[in-house]
N, CA and C atoms as an extended XYZ file, in Angstrom:
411
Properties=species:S:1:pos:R:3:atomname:S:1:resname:S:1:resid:I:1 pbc="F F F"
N       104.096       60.657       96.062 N   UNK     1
C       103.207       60.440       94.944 CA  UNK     1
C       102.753       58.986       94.965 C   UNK     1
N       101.333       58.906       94.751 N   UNK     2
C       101.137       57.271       94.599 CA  UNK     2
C       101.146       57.092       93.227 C   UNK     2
N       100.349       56.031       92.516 N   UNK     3
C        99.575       55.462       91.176 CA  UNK     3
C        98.468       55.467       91.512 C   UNK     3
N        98.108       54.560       90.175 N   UNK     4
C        96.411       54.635       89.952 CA  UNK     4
C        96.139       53.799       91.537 C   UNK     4
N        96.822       52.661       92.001 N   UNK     5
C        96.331       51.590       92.601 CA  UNK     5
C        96.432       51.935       94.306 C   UNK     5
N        97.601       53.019       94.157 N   UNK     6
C        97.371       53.617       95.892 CA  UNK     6
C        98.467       53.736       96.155 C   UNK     6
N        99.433       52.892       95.726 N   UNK     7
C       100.944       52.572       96.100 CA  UNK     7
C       101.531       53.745       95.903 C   UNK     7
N       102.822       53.603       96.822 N   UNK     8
C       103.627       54.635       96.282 CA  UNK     8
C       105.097       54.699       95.442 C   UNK     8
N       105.002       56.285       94.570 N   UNK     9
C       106.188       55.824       93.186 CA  UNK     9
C       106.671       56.445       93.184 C   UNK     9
N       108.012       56.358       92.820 N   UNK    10
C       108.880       57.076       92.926 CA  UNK    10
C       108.617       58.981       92.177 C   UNK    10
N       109.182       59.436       92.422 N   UNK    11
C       108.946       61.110       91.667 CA  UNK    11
C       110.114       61.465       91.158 C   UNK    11
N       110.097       61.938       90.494 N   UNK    12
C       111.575       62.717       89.683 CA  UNK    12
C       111.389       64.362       90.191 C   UNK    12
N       112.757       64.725       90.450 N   UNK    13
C       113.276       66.037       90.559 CA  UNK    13
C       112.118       67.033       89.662 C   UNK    13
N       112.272       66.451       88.750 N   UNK    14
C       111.343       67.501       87.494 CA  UNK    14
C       109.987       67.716       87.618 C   UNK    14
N       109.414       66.494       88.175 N   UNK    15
C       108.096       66.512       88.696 CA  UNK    15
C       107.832       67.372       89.911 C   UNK    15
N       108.792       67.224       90.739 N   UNK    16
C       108.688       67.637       91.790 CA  UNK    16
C       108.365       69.793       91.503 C   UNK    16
N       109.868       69.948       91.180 N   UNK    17
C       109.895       71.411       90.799 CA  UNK    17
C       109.001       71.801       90.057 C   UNK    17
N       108.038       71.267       88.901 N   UNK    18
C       106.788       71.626       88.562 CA  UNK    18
C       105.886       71.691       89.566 C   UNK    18
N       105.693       70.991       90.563 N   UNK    19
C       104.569       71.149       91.446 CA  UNK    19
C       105.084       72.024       92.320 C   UNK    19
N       106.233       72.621       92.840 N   UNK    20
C       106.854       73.419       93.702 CA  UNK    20
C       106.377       75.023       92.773 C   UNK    20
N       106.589       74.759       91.526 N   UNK    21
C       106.587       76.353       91.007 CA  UNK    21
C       105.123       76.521       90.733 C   UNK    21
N       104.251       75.906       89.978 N   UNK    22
C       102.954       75.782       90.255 CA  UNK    22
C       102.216       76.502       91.734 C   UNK    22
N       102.298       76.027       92.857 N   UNK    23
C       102.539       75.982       93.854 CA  UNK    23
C       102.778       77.469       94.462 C   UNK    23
N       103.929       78.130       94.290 N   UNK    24
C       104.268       79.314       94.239 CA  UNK    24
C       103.325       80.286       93.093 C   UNK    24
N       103.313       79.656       91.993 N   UNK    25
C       102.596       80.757       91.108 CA  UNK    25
C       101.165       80.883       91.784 C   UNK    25
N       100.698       80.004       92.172 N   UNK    26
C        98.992       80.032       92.646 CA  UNK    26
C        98.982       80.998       93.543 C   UNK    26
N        99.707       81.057       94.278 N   UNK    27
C       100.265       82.001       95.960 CA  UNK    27
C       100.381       83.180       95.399 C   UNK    27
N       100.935       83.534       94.810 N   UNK    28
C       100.962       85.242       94.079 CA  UNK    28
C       100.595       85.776       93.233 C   UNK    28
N        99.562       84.780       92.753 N   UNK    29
C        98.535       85.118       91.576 CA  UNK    29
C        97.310       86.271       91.942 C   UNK    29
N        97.778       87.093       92.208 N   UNK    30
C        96.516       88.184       92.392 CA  UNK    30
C        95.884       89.156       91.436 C   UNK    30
N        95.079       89.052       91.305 N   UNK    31
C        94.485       89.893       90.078 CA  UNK    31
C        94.369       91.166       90.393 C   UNK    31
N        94.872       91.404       89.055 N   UNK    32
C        95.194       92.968       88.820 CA  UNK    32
C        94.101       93.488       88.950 C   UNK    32
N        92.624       93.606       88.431 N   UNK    33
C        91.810       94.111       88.441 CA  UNK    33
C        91.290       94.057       89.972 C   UNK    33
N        90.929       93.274       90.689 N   UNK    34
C        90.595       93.250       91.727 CA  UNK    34
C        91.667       95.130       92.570 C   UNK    34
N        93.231       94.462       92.421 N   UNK    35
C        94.069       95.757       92.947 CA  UNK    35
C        93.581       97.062       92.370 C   UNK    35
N        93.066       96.893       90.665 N   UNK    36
C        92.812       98.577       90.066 CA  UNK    36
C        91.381       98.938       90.679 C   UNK    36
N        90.294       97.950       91.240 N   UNK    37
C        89.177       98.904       92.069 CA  UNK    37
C        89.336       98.758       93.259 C   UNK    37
N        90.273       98.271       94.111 N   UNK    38
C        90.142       98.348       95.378 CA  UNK    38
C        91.275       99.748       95.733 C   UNK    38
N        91.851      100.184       94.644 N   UNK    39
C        92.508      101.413       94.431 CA  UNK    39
C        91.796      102.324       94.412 C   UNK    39
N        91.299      102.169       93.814 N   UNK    40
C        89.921      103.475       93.024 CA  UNK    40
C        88.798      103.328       94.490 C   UNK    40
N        88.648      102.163       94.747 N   UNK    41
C        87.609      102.680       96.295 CA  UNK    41
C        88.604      103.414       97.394 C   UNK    41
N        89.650      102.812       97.392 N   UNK    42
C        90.298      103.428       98.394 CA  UNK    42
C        90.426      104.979       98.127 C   UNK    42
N        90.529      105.601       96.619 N   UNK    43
C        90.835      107.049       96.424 CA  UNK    43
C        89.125      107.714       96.649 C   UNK    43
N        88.325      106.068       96.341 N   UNK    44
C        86.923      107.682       96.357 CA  UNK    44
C        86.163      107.828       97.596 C   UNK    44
N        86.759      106.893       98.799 N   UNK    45
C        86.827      106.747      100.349 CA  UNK    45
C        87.449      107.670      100.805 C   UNK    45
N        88.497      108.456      100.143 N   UNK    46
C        89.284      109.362      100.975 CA  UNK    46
C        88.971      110.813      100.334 C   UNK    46
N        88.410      110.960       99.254 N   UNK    47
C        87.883      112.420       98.899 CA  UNK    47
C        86.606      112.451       99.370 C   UNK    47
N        85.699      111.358       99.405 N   UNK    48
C        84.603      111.767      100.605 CA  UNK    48
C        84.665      112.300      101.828 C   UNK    48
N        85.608      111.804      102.401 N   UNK    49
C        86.054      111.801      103.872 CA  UNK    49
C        86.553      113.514      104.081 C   UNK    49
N        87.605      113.646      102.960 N   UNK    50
C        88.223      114.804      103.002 CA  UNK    50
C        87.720      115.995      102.389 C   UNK    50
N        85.796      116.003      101.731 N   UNK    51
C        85.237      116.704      101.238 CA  UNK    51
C        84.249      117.258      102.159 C   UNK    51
N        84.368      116.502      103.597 N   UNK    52
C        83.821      116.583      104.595 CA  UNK    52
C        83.920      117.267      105.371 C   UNK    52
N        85.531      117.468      105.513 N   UNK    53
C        86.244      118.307      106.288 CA  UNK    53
C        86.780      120.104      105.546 C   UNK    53
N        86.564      120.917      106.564 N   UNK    54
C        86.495      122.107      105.600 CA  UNK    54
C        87.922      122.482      105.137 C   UNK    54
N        88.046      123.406      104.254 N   UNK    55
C        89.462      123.591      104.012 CA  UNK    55
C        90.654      122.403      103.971 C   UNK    55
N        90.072      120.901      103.540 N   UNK    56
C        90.730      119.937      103.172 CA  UNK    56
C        90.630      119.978      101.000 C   UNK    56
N        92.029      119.774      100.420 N   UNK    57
C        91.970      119.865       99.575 CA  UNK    57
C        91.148      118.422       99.007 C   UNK    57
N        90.999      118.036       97.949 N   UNK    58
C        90.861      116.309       97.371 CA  UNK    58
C        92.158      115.849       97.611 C   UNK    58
N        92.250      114.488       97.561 N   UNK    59
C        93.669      113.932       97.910 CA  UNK    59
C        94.046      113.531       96.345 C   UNK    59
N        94.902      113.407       96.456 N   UNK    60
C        95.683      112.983       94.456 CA  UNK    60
C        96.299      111.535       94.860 C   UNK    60
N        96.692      111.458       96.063 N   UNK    61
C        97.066      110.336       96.324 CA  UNK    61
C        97.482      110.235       98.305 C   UNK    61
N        97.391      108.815       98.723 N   UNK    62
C        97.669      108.561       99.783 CA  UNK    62
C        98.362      109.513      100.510 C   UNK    62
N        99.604      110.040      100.220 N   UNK    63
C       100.698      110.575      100.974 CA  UNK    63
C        99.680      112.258      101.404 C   UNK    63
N        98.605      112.583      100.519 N   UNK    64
C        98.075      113.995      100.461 CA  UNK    64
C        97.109      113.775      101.979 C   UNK    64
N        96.753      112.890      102.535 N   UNK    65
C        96.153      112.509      103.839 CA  UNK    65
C        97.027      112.802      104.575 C   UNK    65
N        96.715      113.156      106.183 N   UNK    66
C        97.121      113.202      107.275 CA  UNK    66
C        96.850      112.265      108.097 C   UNK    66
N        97.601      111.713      108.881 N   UNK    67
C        97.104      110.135      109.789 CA  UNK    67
C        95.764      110.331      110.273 C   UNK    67
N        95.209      111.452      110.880 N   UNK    68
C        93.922      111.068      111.089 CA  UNK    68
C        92.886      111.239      110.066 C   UNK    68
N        93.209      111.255      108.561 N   UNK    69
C        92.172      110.978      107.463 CA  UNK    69
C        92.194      109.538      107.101 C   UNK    69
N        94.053      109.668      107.409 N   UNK    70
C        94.197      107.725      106.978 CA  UNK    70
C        93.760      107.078      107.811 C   UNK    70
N        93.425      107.068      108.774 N   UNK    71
C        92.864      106.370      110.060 CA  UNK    71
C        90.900      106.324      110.082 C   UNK    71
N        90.797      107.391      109.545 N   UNK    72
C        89.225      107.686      109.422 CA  UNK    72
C        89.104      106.538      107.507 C   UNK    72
N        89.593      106.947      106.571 N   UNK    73
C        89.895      105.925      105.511 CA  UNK    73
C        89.980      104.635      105.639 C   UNK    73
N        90.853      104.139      106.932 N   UNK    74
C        90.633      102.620      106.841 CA  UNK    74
C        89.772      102.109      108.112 C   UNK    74
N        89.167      103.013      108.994 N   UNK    75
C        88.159      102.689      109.436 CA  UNK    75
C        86.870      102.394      108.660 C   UNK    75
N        86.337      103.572      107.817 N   UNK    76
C        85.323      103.219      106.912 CA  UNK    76
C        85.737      101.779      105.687 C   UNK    76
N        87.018      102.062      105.317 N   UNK    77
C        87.132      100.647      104.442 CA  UNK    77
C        86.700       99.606      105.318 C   UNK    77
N        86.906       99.294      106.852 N   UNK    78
C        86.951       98.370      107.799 CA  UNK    78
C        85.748       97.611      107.250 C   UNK    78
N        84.849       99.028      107.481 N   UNK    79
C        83.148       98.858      107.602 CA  UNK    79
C        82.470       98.637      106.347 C   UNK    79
N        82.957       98.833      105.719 N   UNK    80
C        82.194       98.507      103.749 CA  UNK    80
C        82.926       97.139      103.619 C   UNK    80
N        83.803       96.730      103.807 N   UNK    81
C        84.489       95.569      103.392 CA  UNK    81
C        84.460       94.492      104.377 C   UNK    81
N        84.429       94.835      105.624 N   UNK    82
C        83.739       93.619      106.940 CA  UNK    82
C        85.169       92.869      106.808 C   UNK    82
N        86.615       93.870      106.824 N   UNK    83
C        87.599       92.774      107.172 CA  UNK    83
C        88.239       94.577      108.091 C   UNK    83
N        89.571       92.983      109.124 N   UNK    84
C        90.441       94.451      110.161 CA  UNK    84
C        91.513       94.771      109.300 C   UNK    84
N        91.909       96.110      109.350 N   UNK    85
C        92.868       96.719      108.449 CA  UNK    85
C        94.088       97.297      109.463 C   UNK    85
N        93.269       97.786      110.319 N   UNK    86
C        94.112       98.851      110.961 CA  UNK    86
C        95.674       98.233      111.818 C   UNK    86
N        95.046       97.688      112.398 N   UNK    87
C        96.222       96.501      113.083 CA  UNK    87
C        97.343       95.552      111.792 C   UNK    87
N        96.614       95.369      110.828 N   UNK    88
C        97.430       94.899      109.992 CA  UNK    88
C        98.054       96.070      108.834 C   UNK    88
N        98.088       97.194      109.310 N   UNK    89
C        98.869       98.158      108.392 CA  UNK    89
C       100.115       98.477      109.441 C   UNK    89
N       100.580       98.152      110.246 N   UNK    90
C       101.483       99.109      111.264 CA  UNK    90
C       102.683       99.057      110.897 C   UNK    90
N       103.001       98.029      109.967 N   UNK    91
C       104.500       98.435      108.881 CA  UNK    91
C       104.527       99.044      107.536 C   UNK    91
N       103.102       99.380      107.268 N   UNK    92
C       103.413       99.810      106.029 CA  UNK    92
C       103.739      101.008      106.048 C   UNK    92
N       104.588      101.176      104.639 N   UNK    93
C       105.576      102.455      104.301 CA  UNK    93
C       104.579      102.971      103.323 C   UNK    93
N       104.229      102.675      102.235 N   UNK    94
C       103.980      102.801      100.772 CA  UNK    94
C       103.116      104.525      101.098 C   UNK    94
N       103.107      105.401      100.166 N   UNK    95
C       102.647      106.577       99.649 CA  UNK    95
C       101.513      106.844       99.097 C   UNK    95
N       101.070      105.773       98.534 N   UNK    96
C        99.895      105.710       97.189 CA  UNK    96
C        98.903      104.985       97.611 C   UNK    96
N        98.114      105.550       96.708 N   UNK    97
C        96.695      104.496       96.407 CA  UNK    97
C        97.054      102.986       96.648 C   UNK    97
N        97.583      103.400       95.325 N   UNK    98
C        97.674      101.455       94.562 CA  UNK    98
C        98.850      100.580       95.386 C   UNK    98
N        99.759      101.495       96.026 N   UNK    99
C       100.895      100.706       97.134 CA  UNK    99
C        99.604       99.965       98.849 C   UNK    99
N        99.035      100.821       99.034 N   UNK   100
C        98.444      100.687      100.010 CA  UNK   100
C        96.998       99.663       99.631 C   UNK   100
N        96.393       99.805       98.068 N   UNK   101
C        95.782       98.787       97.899 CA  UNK   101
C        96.626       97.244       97.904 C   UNK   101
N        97.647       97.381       97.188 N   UNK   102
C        98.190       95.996       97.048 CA  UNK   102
C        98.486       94.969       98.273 C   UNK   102
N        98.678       96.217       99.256 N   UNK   103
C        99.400       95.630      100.117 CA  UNK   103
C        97.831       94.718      101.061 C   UNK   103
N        96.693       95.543      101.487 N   UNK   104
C        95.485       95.113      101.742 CA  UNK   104
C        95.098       93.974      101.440 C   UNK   104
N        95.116       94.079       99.655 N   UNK   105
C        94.743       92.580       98.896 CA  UNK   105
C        95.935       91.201       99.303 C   UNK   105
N        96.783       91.729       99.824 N   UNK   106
C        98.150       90.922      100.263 CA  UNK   106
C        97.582       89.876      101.469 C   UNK   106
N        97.005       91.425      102.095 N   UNK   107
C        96.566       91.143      103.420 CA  UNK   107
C        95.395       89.829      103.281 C   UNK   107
N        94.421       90.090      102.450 N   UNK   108
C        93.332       89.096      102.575 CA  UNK   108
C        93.814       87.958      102.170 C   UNK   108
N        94.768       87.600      101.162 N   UNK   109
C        94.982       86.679      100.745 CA  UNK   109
C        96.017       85.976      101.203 C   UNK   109
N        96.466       86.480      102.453 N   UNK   110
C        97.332       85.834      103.577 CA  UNK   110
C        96.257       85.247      104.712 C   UNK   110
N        95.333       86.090      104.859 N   UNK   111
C        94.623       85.539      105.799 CA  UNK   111
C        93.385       84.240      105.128 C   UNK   111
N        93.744       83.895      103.944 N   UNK   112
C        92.629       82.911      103.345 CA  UNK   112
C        91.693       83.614      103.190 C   UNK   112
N        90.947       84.681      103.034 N   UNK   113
C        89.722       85.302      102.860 CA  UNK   113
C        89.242       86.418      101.232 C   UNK   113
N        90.155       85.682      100.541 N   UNK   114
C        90.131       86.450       99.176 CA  UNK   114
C        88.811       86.393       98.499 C   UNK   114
N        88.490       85.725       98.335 N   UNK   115
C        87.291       85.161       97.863 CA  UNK   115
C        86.194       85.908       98.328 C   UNK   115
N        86.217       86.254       99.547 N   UNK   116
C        85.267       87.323      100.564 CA  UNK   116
C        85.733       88.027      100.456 C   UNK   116
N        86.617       88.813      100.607 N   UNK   117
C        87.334       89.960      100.153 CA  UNK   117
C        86.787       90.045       98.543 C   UNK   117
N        86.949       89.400       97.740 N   UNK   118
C        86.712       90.506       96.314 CA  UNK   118
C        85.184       90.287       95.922 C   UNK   118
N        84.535       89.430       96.634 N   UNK   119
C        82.757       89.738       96.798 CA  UNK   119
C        82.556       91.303       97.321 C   UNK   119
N        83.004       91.742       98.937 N   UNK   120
C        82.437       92.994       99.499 CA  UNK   120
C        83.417       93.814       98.761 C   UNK   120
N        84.670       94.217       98.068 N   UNK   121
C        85.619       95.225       97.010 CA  UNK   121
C        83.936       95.181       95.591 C   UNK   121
N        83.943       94.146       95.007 N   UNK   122
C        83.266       94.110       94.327 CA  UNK   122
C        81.620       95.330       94.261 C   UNK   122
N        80.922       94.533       95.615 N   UNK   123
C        80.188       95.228       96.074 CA  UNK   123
C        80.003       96.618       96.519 C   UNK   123
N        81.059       96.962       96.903 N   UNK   124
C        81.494       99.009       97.090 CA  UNK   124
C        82.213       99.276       95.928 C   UNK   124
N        82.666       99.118       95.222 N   UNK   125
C        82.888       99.494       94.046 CA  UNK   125
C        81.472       99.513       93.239 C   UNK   125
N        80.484       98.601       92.777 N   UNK   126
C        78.917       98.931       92.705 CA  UNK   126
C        78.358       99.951       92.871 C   UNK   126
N        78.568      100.586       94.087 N   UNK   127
C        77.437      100.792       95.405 CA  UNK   127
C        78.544      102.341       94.929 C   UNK   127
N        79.542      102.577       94.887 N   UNK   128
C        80.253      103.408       95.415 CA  UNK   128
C        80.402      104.154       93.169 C   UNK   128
N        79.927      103.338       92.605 N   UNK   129
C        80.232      103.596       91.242 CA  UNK   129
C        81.404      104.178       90.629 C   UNK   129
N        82.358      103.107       91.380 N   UNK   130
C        83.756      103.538       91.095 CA  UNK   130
C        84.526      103.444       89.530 C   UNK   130
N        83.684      102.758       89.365 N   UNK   131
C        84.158      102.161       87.364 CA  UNK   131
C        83.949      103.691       86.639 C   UNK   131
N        82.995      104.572       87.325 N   UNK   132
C        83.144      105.693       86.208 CA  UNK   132
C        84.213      106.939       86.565 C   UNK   132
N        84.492      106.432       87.932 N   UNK   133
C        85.573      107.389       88.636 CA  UNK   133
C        86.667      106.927       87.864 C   UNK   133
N        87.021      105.383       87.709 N   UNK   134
C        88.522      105.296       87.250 CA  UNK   134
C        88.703      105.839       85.690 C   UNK   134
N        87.600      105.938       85.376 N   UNK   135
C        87.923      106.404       83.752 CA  UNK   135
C        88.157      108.056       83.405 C   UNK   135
N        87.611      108.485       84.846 N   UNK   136
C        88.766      110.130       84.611 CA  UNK   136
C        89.696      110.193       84.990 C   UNK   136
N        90.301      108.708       85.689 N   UNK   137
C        91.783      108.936       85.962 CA  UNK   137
C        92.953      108.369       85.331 C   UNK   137
């Protein structure tokens, strides 16, 4: 830490751990809303997909896909959202929508690109008129 004049001053423990937790809170500050439509695109990405295919039911949630719907799902997310998914899912476990959104938004905001990330979420959610989808769910 310096002063006003440039020098440097001593810091106290207390100072310090405020800027340490600060610090941490900024890092995992992700907005919820951003996660509740990039949920809702992800569910109305995969009943398109699967309304496509004959004798596919609607999905209720993630786990109701078969790897090659989930694979066709985050290819098209690839392409509406202009970030790579596929390579960065190869540990995920999660079942759901909103497990598999969170983890995405995890993703951008590990790679520094959040900011671009919730411009093009923003934009297919628009385009995709997902705000009236989430209100029948």
């Amino acid at each position: 830490m310096t002063d006003s004049a440039g020098k440097a001053r001593p810091v106290d423990q207390q100072e310090r751990l405020g800027e340490i937790m600060s610090d941490e809170e900024a890092a995992t500050a992700i907005d919820p809303i951003l996660v509740d439509r990039m949920t809702e695109v992800i569910r109305q990405t995969a009943i398109a997909i699967c309304a496509e295919q004959p004798d596919v039911p609607e999905p209720q949630d993630l786990s109701d896909l078969d790897s090659f719907s989930v694979v066709q799902v985050l290819l098209d997310l690839e392409n509406e959202l202009d970030v790579k998914l596929l390579e960065e899912l190869e540990g995920f476990r999660g079942k759901t929508f909103r497990e598999i959104s969170e983890y995405i938004v995890d993703i951008a905001d590990r790679k520094e690109i959040l900011p671009d990330f919730t411009k093009s979420v923003d934009r297919v959610w628009d385009d995709k008129g997902a705000d009236a989808a989430l209100e029948h769910h």
